[in-house]
Backbone as a printed PyTorch tensor [residue, N CA C, xyz], in Angstrom:
tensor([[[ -3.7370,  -9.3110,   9.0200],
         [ -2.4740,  -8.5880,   8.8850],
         [ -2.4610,  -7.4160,   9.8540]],

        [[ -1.1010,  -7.0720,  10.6940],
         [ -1.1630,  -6.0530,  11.6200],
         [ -0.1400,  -5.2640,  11.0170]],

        [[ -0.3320,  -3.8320,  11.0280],
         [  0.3160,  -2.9970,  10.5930],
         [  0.3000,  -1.6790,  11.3970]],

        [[  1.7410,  -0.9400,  11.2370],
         [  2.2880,   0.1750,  12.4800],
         [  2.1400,   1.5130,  11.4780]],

        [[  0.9950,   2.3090,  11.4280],
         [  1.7260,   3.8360,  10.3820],
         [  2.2990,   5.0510,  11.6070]],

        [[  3.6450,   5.1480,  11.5730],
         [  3.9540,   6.4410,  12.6710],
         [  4.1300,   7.3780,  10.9000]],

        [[  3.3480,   8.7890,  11.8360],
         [  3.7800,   9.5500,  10.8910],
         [  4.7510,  10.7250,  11.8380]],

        [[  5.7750,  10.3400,  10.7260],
         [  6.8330,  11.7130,  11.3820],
         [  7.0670,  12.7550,  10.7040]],

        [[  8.0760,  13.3830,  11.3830],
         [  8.0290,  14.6300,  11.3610],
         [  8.9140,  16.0190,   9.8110]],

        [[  8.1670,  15.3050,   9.3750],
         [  8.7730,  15.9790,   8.0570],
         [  7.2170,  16.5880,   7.1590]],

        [[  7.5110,  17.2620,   6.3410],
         [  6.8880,  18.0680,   5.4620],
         [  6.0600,  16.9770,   4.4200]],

        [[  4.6830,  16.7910,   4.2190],
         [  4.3780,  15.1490,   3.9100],
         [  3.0710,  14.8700,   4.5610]],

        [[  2.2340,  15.5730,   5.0380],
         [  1.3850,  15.0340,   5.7760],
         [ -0.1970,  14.5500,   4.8290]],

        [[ -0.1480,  15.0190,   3.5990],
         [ -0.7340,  14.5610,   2.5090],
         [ -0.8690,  12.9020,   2.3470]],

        [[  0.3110,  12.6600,   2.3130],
         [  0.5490,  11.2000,   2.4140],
         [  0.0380,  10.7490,   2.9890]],

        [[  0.3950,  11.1050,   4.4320],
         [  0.0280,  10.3080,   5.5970],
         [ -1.5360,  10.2650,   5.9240]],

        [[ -2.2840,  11.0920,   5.2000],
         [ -3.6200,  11.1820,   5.2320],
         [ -4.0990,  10.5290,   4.3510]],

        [[ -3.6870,  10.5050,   2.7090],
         [ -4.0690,   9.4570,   1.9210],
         [ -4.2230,   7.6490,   2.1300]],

        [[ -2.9600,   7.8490,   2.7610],
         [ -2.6850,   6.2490,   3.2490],
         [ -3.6770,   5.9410,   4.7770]],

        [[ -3.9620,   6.6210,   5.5880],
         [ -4.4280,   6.6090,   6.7290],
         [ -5.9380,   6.0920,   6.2870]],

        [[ -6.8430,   7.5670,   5.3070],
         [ -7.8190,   7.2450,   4.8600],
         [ -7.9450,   5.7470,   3.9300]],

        [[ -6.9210,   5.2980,   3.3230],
         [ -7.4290,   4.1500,   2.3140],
         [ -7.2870,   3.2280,   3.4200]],

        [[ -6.6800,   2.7230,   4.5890],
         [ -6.4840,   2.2850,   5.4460],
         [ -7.9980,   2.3940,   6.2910]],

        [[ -8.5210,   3.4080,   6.5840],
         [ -9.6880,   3.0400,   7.2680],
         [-10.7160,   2.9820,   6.4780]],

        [[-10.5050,   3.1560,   5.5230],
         [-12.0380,   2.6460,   4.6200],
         [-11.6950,   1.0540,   4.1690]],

        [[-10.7890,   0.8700,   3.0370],
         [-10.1920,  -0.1740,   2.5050],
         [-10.1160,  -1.5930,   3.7850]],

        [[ -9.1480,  -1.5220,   5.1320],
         [ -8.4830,  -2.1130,   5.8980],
         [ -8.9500,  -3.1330,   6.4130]],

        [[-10.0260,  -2.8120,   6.5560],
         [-11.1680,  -3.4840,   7.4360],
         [-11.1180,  -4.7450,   6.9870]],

        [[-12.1690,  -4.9180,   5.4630],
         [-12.6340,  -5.8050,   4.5660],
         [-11.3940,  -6.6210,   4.7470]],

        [[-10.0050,  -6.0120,   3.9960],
         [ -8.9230,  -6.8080,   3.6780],
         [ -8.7160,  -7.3000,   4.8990]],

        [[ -8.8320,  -6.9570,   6.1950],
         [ -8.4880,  -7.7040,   7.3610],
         [ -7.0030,  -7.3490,   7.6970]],

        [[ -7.0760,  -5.8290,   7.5140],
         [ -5.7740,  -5.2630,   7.9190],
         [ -6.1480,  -4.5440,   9.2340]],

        [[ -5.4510,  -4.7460,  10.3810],
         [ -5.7370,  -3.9260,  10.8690],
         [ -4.6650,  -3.0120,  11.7050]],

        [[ -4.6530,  -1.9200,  12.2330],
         [ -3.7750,  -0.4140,  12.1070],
         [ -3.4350,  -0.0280,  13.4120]],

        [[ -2.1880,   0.0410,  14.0000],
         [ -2.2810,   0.6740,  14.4870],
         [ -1.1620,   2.4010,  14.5740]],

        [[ -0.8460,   3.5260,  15.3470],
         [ -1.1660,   4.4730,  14.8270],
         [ -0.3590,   5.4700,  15.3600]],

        [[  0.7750,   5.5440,  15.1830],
         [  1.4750,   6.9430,  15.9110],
         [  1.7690,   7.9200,  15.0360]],

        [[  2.1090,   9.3290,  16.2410],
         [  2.3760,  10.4280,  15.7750],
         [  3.4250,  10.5850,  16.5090]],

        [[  4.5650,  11.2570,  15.8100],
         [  5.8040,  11.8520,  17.1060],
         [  5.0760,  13.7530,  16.4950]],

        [[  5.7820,  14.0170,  17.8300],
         [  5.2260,  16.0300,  18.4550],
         [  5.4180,  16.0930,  17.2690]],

        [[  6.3880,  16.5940,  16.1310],
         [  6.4640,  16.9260,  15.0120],
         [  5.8760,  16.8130,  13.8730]],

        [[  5.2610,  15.2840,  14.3640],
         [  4.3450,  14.9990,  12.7470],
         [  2.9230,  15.8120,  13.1410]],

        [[  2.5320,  15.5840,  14.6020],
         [  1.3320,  16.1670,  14.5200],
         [  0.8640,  17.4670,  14.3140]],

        [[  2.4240,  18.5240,  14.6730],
         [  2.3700,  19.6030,  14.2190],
         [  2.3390,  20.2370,  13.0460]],

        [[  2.7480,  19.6030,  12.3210],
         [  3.3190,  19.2800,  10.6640],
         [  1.3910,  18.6700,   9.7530]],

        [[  0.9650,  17.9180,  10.6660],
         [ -0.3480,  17.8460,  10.2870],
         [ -1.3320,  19.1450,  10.1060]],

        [[ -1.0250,  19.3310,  11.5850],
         [ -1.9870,  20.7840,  11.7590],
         [ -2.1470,  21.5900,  10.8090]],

        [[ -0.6130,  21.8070,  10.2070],
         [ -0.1430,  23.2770,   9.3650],
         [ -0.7200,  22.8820,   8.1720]],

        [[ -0.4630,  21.4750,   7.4740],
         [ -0.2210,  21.0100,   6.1720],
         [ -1.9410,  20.7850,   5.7840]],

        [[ -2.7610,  19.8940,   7.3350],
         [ -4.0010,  19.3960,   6.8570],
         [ -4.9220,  20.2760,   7.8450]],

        [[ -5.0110,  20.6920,   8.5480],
         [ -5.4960,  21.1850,   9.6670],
         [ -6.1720,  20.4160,  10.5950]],

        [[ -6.8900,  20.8410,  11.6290],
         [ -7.5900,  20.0940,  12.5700],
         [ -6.5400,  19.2090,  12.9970]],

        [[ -7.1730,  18.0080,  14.2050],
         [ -6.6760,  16.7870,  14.5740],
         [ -6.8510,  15.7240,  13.5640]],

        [[ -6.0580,  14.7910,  13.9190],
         [ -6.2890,  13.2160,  12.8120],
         [ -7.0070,  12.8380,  13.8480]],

        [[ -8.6010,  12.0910,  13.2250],
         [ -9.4980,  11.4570,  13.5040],
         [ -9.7710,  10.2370,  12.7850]],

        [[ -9.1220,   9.1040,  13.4430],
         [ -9.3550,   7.6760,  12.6730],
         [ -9.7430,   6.8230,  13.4060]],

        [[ -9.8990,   5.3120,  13.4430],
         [-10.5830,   4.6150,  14.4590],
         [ -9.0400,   3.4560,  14.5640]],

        [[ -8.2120,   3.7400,  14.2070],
         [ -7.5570,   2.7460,  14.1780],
         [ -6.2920,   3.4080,  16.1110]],

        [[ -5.8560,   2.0280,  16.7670],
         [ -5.3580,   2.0350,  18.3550],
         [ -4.6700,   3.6290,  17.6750]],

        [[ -4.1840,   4.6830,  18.7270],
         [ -3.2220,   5.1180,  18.4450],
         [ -2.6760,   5.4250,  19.8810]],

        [[ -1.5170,   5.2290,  19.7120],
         [ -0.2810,   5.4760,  20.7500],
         [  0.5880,   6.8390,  20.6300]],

        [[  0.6130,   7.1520,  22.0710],
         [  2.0590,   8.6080,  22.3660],
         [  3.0500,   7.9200,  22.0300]],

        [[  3.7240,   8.9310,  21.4050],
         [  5.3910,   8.6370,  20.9260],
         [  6.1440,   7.8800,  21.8220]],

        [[  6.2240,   8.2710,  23.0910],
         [  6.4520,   7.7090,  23.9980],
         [  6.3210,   6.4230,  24.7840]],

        [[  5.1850,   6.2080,  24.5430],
         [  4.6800,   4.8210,  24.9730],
         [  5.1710,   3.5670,  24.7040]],

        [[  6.0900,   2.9190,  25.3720],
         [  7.0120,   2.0510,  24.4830],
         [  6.0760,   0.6880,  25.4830]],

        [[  4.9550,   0.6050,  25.9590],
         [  4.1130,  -0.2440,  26.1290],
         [  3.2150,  -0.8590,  24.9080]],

        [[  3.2560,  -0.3730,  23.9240],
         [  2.6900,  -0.9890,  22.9850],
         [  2.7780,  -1.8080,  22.3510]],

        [[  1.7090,  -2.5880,  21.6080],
         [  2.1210,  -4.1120,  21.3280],
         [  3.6410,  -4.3480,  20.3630]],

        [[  3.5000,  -3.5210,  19.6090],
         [  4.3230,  -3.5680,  18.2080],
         [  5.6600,  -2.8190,  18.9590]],

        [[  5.9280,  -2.5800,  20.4040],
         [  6.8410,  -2.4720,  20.5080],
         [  8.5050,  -3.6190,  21.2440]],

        [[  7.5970,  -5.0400,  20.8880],
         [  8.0910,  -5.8200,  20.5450],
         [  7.7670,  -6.8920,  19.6400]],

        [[  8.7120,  -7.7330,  19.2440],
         [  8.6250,  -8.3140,  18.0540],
         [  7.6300,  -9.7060,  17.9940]],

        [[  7.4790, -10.2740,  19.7350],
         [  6.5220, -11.1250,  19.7070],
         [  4.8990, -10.9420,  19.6360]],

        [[  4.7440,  -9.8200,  19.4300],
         [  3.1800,  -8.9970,  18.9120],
         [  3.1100,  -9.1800,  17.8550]],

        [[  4.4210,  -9.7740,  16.6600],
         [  3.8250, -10.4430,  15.4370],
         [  3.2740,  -9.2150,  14.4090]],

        [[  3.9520,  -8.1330,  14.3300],
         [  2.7850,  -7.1480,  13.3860],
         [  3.8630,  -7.4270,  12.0160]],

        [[  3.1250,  -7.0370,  11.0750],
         [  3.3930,  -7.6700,   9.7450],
         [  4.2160,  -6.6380,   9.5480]],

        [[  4.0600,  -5.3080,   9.3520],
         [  4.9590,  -4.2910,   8.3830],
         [  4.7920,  -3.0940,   8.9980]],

        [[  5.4800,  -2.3060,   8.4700],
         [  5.3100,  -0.6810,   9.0580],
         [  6.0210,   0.3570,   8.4870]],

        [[  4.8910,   1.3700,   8.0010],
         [  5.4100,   2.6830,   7.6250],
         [  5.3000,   4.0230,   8.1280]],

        [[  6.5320,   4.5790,   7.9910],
         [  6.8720,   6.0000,   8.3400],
         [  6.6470,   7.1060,   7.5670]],

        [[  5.4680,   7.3510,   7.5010],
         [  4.7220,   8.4500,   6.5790],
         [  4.4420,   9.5390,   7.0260]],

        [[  5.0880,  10.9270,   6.6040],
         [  6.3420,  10.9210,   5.8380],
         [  7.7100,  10.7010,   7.1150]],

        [[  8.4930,  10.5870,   6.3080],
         [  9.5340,  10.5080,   7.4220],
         [ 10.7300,  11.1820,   6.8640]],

        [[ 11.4540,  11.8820,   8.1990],
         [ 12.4390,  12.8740,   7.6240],
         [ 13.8900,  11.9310,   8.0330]],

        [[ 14.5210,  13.2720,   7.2590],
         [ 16.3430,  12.4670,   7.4800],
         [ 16.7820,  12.2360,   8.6160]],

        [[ 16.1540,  12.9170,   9.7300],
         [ 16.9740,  12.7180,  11.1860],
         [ 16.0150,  11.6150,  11.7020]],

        [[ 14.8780,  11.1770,  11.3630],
         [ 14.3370,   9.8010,  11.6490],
         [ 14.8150,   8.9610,  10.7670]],

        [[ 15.0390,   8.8840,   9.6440],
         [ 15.9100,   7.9930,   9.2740],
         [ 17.3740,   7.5590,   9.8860]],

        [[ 17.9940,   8.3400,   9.9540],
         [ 19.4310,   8.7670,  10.5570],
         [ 19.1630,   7.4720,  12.1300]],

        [[ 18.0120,   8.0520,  12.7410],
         [ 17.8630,   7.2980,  13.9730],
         [ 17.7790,   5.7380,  13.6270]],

        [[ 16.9190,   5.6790,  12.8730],
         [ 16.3700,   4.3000,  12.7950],
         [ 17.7870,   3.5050,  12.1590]],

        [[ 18.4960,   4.3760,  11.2990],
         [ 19.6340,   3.3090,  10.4940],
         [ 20.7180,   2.9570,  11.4570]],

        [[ 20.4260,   3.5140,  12.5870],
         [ 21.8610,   3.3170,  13.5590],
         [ 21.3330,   2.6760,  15.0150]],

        [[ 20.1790,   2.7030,  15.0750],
         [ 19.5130,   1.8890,  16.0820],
         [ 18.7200,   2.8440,  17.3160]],

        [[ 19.1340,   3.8610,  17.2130],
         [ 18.6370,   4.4370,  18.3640],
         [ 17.0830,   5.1660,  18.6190]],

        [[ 16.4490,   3.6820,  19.5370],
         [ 15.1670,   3.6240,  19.5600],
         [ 15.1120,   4.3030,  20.8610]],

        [[ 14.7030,   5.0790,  21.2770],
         [ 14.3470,   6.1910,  22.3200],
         [ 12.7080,   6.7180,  22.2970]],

        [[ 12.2640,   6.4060,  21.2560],
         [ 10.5010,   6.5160,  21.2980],
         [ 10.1570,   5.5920,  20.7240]],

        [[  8.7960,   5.5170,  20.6550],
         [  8.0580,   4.2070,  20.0430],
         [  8.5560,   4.0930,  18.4330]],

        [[  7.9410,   5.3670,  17.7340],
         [  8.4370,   4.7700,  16.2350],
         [  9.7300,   4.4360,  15.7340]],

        [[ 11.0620,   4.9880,  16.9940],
         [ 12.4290,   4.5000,  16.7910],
         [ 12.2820,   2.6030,  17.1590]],

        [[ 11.6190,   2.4890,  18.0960],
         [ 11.8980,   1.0580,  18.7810],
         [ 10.6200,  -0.1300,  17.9930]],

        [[  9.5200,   0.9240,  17.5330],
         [  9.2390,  -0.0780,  16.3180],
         [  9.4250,  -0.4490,  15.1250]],

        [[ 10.2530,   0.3840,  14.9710],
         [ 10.8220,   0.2300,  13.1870],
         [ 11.9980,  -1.2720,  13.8170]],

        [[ 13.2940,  -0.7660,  14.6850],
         [ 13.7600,  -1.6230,  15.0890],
         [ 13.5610,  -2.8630,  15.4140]],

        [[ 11.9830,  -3.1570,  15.5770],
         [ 11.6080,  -4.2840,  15.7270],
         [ 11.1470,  -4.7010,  14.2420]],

        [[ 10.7270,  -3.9780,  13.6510],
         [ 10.5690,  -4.7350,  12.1520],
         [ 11.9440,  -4.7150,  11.8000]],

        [[ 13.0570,  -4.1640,  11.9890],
         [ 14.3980,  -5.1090,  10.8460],
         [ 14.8140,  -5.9630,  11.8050]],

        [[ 14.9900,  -6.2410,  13.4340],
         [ 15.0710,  -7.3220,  13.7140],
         [ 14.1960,  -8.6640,  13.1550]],

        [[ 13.0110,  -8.7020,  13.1290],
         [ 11.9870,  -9.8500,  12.6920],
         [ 12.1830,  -9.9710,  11.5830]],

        [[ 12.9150,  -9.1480,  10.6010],
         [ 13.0070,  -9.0340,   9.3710],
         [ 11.6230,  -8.8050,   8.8260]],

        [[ 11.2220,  -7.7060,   8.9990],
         [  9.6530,  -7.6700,   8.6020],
         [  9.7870,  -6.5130,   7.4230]],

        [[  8.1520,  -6.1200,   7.1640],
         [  8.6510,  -5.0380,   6.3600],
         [  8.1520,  -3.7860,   6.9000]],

        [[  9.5470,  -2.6850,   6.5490],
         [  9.4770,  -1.6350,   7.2490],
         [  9.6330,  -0.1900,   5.6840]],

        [[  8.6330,   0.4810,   5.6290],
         [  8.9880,   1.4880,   4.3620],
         [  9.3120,   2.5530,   5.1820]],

        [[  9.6630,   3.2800,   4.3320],
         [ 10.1150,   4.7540,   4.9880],
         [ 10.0950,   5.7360,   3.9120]],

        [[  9.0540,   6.3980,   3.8310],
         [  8.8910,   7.5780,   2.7170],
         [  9.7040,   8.7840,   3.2170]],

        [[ 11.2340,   8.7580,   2.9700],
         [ 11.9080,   9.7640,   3.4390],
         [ 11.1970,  11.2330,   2.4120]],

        [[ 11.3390,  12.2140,   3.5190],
         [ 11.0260,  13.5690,   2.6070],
         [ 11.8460,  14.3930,   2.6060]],

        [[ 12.9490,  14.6460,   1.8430],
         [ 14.0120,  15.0160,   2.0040],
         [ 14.7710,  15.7450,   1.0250]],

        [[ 15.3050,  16.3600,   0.3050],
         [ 16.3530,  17.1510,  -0.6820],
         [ 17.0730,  18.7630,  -0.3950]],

        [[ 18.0100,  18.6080,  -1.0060],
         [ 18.8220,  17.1430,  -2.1040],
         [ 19.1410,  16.4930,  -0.5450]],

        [[ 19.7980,  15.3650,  -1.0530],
         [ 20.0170,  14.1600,   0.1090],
         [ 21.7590,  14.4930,   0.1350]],

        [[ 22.4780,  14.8060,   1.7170],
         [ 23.8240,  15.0320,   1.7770],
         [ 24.1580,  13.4590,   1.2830]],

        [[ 25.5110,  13.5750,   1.9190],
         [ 26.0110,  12.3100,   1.5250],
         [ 26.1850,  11.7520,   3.3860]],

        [[ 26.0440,  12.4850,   4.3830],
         [ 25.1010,  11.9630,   5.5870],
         [ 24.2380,  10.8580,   5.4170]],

        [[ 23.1280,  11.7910,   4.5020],
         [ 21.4450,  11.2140,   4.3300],
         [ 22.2450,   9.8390,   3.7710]],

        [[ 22.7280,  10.0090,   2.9700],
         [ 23.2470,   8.9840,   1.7710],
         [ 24.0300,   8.0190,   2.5390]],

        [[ 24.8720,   8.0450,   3.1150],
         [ 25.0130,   6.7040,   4.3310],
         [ 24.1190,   6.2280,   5.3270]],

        [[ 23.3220,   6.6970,   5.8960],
         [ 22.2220,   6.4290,   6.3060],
         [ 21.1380,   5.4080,   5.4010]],

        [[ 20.7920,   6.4710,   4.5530],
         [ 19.9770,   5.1470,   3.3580],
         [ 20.7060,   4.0080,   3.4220]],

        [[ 21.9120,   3.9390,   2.6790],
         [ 22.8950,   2.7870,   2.5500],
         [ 22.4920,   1.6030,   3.8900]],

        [[ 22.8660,   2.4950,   4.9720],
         [ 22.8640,   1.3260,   6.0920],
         [ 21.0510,   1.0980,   6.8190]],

        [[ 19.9150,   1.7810,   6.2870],
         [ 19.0830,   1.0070,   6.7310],
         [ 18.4910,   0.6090,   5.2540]],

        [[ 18.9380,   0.3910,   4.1500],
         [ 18.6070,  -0.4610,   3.6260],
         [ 19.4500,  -1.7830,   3.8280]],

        [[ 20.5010,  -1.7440,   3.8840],
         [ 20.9920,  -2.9170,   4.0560],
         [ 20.8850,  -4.0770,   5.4100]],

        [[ 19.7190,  -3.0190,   5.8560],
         [ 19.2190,  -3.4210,   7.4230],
         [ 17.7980,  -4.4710,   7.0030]],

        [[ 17.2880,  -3.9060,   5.6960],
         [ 16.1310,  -4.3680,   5.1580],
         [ 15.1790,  -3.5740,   5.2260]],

        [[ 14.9970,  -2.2770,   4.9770],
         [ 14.4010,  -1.0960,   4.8220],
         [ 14.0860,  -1.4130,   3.4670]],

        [[ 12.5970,  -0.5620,   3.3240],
         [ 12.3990,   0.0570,   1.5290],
         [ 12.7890,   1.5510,   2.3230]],

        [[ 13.3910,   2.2140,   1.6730],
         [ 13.3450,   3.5000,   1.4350],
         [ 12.9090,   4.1560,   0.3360]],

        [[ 11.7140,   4.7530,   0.5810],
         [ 11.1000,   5.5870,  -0.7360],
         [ 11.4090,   6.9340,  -1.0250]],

        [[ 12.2080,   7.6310,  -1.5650],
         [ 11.7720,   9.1600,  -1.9160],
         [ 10.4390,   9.4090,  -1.7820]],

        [[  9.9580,  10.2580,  -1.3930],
         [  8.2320,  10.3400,  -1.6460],
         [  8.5080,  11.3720,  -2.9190]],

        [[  8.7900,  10.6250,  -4.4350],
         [  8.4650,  11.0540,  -5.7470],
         [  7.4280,  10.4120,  -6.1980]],

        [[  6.6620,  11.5120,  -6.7060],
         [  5.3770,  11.3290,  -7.1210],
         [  5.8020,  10.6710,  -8.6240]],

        [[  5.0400,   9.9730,  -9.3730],
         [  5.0980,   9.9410, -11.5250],
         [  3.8160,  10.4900, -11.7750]],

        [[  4.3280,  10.8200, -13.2580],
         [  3.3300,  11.0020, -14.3420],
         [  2.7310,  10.2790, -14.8520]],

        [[  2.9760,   8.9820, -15.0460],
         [  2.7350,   8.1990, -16.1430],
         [  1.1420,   7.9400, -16.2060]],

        [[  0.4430,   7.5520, -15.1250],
         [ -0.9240,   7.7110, -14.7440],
         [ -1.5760,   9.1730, -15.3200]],

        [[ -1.2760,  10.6190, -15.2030],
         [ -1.3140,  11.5770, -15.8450],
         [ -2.3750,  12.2080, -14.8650]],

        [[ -2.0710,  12.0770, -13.9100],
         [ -3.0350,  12.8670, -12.4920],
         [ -3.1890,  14.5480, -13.0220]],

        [[ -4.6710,  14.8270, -12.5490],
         [ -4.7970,  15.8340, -12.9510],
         [ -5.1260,  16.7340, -11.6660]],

        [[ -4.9800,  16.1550, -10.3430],
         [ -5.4120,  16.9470,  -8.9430],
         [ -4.1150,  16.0750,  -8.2610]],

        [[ -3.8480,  17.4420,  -7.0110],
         [ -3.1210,  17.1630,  -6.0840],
         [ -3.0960,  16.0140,  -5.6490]],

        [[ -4.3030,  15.4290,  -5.3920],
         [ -4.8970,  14.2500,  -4.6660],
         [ -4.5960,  12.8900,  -5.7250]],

        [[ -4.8180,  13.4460,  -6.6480],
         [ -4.0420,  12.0660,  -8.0930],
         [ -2.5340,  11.9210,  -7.7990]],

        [[ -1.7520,  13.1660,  -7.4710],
         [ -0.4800,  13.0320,  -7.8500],
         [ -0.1900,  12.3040,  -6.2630]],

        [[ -0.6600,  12.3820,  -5.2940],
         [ -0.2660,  12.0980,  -4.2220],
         [ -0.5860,  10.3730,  -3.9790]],

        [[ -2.0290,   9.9240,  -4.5310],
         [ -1.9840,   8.3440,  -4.9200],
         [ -0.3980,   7.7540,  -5.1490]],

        [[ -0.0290,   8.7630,  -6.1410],
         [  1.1820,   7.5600,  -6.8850],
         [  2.0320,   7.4630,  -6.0620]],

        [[  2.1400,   7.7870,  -4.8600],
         [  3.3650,   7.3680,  -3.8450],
         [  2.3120,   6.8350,  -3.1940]],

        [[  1.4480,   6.8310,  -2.4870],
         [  0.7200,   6.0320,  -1.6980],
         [  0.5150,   4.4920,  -1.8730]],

        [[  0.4950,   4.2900,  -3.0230],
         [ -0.0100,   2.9750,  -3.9390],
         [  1.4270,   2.5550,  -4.0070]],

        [[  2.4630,   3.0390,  -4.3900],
         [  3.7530,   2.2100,  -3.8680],
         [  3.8820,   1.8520,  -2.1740]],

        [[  3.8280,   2.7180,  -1.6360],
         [  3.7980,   2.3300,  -0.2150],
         [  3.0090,   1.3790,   0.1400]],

        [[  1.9950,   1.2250,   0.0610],
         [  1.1110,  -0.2010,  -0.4090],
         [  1.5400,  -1.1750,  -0.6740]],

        [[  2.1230,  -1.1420,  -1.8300],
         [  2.8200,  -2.1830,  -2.4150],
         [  3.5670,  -3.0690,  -1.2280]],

        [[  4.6030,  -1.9380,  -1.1430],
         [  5.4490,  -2.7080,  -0.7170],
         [  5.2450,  -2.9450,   0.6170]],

        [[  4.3670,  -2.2480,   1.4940],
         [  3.6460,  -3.1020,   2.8970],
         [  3.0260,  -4.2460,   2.8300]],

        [[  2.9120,  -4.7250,   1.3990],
         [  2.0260,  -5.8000,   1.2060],
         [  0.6530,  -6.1380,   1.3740]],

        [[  0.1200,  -4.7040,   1.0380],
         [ -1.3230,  -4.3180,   0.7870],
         [ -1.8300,  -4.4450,  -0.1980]],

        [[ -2.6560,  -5.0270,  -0.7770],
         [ -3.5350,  -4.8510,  -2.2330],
         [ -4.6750,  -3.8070,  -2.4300]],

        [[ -3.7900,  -3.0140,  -3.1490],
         [ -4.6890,  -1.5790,  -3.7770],
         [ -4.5980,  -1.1790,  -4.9420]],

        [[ -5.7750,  -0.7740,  -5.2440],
         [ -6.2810,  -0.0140,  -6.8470],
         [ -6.0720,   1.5120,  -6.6630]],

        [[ -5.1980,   1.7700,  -5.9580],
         [ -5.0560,   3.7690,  -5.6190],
         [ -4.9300,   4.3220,  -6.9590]],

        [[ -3.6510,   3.9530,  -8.1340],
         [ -3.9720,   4.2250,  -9.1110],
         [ -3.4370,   3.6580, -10.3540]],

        [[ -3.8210,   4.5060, -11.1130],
         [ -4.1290,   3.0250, -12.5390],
         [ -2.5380,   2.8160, -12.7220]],

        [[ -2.0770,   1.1810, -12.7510],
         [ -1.1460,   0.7120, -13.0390],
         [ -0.1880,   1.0760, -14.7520]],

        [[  0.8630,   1.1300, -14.5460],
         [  1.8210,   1.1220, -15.5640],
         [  1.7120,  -0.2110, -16.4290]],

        [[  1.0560,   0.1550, -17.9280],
         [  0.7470,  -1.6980, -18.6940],
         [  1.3910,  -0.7960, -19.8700]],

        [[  2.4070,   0.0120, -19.7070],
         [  3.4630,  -0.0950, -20.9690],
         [  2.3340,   0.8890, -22.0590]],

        [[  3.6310,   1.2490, -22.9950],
         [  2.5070,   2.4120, -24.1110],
         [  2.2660,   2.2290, -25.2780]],

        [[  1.1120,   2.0510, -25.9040],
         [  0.8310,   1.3170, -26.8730],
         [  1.9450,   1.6980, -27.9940]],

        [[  2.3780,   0.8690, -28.9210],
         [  3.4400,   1.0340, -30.1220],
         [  2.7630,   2.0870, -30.8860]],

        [[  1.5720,   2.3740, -30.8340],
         [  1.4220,   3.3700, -32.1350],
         [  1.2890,   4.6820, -31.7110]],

        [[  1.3640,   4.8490, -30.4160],
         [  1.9420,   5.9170, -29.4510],
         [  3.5470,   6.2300, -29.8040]],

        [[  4.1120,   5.7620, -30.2120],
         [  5.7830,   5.7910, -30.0020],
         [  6.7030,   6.1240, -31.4810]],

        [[  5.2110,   6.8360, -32.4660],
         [  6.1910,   7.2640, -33.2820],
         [  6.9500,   5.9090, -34.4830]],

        [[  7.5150,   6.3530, -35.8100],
         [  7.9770,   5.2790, -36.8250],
         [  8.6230,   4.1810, -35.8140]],

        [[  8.6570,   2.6940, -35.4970],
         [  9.1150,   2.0440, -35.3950],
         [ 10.6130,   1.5640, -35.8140]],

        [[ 10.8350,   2.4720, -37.1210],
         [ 12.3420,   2.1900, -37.6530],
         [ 13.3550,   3.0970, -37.2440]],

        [[ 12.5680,   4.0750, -36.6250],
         [ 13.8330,   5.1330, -35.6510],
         [ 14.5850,   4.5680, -34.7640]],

        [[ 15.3440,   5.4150, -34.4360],
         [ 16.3940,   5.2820, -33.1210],
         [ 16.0290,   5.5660, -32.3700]]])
């Protein structure tokens, strides 16, 4: 399996490190393999949020570089996410205008019809944002809020940040144990049964 993570330029870089790391430890075995952009913004947005440089082993490409494999559709890459990704990269991607690599590879995953997530980081969402969603989902986008749940009952930053990671997973079509699944709450949790 070939897979694209650009991380852009929004507030989010937690994510993009969670998923990066389960990706180079995890990836391998599963026979995933990564490759890796940053646009100027995400990496700055790294700096502040995680510090240092991102150090991974997986290809990585300049924003710019529209030589890269995944920047067409006969390179065959399976899926691709935009971790985190803000409203004006969304905005781009829902209307087509590929001008850097992670604009012209997302574009190539809804042409191939592949799968493309997009952990927008964003609020509240105008009603801009809100036509935008509309039209790159209907392009074949997941669009994720990056909302974290409770239901797992994370007790560190790093717990609460799994539970969006492990959806993003999901739906790239990755198999991961990031964190413990939703199996419903036992009945004797829930109080008299004859209530309302």
């Amino acid at each position: 399996m070939k897979v694209v993570v650009a991380v852009g330029g929004a507030s989010g870089a937690p994510y993009a490190k969670r998923l990066l790391d389960f990706l180079a430890r995890e990836g391998p075995a599963a026979g995933v393999e990564v490759d890796l952009v940053f646009t100027t913004t995400g990496r700055q947005i790294w700096s502040h949020e995680i510090g240092g440089a991102p150090d991974y082993p997986f290809r990585t490409w300049k924003n710019q570089d529209l030589t890269a494999p995944f920047a067409s559709g006969s390179a065959r890459y399976d899926a691709m996410a935009v971790v985190p990704c803000s409203a004006a990269g969304l905005a781009r991607i829902a209307y087509g205008v590929s001008t850097d690599l992670v604009g012209r590879a997302a574009d190539v995953m809804l042409k191939e019809r592949k799968r493309l997530v997009l952990l927008l980081r964003e609020t509240p969402i105008s009603l801009v944002h809100a036509r935008a969603i509309t039209q790159v989902v209907e392009a074949g986008a997941f669009v994720m809020p990056a909302s974290p749940s409770f239901y797992s009952r994370p007790t560190t930053l790093d717990e609460l940040v799994d539970t969006v990671v492990a959806r993003v997973l999901d739906r790239m079509g990755i198999p991961n144990e990031v964190m413990r699944r939703w199996d419903g709450i036992s009945p004797h949790h829930c109080g008299d049964p004859t209530e309302e």
